[in-house]
C-alpha positions in Angstrom: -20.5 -15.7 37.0 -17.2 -17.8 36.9 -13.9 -16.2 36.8 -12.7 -17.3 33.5 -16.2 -15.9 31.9 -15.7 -12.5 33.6 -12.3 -12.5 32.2 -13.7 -13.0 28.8 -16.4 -10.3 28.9 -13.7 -8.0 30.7 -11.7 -8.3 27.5 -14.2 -8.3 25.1 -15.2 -5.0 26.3 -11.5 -3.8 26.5 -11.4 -4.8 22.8 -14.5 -2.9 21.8 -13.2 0.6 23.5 -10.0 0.9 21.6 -9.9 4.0 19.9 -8.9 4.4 16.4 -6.2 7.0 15.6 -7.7 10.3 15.6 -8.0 12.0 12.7 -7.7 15.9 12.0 -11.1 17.1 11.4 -10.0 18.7 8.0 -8.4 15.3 6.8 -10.9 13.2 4.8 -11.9 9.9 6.4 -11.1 6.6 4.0 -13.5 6.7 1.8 -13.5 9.9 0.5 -9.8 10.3 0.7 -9.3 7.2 -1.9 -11.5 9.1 -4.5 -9.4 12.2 -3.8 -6.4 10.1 -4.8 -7.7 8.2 -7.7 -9.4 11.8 -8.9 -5.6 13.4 -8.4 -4.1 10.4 -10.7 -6.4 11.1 -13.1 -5.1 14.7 -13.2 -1.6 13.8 -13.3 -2.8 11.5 -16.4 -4.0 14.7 -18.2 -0.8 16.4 -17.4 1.2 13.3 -18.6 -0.5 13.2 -22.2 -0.1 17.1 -22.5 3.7 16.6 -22.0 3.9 18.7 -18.7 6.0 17.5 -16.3 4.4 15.8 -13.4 5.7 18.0 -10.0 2.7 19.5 -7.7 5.1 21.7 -5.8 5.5 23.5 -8.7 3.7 26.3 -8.4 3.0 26.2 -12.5 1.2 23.0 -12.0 -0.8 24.0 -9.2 -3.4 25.3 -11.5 -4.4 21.4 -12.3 -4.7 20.1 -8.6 -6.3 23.1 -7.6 -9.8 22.1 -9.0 -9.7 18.4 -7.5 -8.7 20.5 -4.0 -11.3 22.9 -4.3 -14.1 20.0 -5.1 -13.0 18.3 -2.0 -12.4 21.6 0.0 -8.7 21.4 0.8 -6.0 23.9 0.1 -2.1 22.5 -0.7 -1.4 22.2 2.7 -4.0 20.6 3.7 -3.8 17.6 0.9 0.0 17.3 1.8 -0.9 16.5 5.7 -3.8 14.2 4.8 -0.9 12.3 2.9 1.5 12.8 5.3 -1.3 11.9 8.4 -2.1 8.5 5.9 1.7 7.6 5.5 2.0 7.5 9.7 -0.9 4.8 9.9 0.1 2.8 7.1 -2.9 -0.1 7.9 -5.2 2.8 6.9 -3.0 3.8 3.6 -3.3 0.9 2.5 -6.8 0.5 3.1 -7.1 3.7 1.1 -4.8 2.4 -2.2 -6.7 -0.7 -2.2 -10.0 1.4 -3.2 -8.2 3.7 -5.2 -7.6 0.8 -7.5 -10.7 -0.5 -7.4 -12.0 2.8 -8.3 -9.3 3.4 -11.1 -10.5 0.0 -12.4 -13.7 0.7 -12.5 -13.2 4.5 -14.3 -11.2 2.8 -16.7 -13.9 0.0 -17.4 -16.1 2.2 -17.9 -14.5 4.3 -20.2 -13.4 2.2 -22.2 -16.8 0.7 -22.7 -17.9 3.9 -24.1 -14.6 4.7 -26.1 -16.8 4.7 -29.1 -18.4 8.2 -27.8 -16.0 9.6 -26.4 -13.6 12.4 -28.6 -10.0 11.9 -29.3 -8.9 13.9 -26.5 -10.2 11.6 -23.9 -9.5 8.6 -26.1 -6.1 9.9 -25.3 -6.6 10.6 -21.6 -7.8 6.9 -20.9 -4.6 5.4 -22.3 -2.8 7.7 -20.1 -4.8 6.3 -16.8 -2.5 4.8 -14.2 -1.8 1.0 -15.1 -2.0 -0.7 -11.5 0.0 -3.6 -11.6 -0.5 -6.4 -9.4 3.9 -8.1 -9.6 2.8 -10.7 -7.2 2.6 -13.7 -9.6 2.8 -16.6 -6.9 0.7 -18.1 -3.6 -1.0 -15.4 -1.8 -1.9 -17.3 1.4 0.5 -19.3 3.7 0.1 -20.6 7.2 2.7 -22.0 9.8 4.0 -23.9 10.3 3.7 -25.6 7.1 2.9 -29.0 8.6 2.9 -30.8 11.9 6.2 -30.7 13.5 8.3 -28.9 10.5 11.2 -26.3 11.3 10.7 -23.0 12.8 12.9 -21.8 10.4 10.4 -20.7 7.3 10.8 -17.0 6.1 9.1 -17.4 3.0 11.5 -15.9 0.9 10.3 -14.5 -2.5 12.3 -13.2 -5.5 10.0 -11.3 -8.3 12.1 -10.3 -11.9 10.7 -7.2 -13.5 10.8 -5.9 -16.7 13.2 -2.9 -16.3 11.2 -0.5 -14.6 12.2 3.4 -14.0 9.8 5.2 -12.0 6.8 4.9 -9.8 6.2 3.4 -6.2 6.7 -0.7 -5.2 4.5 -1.4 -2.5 4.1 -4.9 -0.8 1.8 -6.0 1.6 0.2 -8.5 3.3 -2.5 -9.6 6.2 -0.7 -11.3 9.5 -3.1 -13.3 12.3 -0.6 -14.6 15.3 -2.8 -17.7 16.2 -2.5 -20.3 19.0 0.5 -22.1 20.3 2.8 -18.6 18.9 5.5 -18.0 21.1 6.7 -14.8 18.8 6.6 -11.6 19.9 7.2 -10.1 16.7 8.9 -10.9 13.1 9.7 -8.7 10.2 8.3 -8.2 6.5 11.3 -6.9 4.3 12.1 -6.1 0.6 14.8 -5.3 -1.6 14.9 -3.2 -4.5 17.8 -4.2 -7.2 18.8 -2.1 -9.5 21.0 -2.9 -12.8 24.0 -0.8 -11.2 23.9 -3.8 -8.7 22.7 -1.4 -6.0 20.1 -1.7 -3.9 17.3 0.1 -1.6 15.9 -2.2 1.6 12.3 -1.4 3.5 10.7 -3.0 6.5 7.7 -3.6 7.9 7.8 -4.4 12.2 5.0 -7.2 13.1 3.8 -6.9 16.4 2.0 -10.1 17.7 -1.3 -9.6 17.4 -4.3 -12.3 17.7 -6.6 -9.5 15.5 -5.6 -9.5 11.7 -3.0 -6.4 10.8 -1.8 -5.5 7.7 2.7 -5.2 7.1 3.1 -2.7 4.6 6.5 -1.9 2.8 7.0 0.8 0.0 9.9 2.5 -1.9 10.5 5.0 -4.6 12.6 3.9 -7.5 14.7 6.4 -7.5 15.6 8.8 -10.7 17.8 7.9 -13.1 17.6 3.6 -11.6 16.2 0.9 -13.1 14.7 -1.5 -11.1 15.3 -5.3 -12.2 14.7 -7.7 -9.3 12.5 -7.5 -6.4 13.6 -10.0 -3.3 12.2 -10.8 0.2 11.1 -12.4 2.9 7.7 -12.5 3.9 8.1 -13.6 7.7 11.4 -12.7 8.9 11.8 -14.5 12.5 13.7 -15.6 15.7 14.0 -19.2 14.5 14.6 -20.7 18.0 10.6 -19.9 18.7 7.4 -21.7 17.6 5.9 -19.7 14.5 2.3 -20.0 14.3 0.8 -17.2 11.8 -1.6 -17.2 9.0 -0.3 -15.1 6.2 -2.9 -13.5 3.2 -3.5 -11.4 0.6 0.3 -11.0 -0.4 0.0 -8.0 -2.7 2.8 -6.6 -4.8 2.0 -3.6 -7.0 3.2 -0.6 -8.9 1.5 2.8 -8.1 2.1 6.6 -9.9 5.0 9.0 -8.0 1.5 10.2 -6.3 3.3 11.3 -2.9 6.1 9.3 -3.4 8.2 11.8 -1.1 5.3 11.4 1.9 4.7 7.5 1.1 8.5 6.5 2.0 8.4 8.8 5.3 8.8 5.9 8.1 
């Protein structure tokens, strides 16, 4: 066995053995916590269409989380860690409010196909069903450098105009592969939020150089009583005096409920 193809095995197996982040025994994996969400959002829909107000710290509300909790086997506390435990590994989150889209999508599809059955009530209720909005309206896949021996200096700047919107959480992500001939060690992914009273809220999202896919993930509250207008960017933020090679995908921009707004913008 050469040297180079015990290197190559060494790593491989290096590779293999890295754990992924442990996770409390009483916290639901994935899977089950994405249906948990998307079961919670269809609770807070219910609440919305019988004019309660939308807070599950308040004790008065707790009565209409509680059965969601209880199917799943959680108390309060234990649903605010799993959020809070999800919000630390923010690859997983989103992971996690990728399905509970799909799985919103597919409620809604569904219920909507047998409308004609259904009883005012939940005629009502499927109105009231989250609208998951994808804002991105432009290329979701880039590569650099753009061509054979352009600038270093491409941040892939991005401005999205929205139609005066009040509440809820903007989240924007976006796959990053570090392939050969990088000399990067990291870049940036960051967002502003403009408001009409010409302020403005900023996120980032560090990207370590990585030669395995990862996943940059920025969100933000609107805040009460703002009204968001323009979203701007940059996509790759970067030290321009080194070589850039990165495959950019799936650029995602959407909308989601206040869901755990307060745990989603803990950094």
């Amino acid at each position: 066995m050469n040297k180079i193809t015990f290197v190559l095995i060494f790593l491989t197996a290096l590779l293999a053995c890295t754990p992924s982040p442990k996770r409390p025994k009483f916290i639901p994996d994935s899977k089950e916590m994405s249906e948990l969400l998307a079961d919670v959002y269809i609770v807070e829909a219910t609440m919305s269409q019988s004019g309660r107000r939308i807070n599950k710290d308040d004790d008065k509300n707790f009565g209409y989380y509680k059965g969601v909790l209880d199917e799943y086997g959680l108390t309060k506390l234990e649903f605010d860690s799993a959020i809070s435990w999800y919000s630390s590994h923010p690859d997983l989150f989103s992971e996690v409010y990728d399905d509970v889209i799909t799985i919103l999508s597919k409620k809604d599809a569904m219920l909507k196909k047998d409308m004609s059955e259904q009883n005012q009530e939940k005629k009502d209720a499927i109105d009231e069903i989250p609208n998951i909005k994808d804002l991105w309206g432009t290329t979701r896949n880039y590569t650099l450098p753009l061509a054979e021996n352009d600038s270093t200096d491409v941040s892939f700047p991005f401005t999205v105009k929205v139609d005066s919107i009040v509440s809820g959480i903007l989240r924007l992500n976006a796959g990053y592969t570090f392939i050969k001939g990088n000399e990067l060690d990291s870049a940036y992914l960051r967002m502003w939020l403009c408001y009409s009273d010409s302020t403005a809220d900023t996120v980032q999202y560090l990207i370590k150089k990585s030669f395995k896919k990862q996943i940059g993930n920025v969100s933000q509250l609107i805040p009460e009583g703002k009204v968001l207008v323009t979203v701007e960017g940059l996509l790759f933020d970067h030290d321009t005096t080194k070589v850039s090679n990165v495959e950019i995908d799936d650029v995602k921009m959407v909308l989601l409920p206040k869901l755990g707004a307060r745990e989603l913008n803990q950094k």
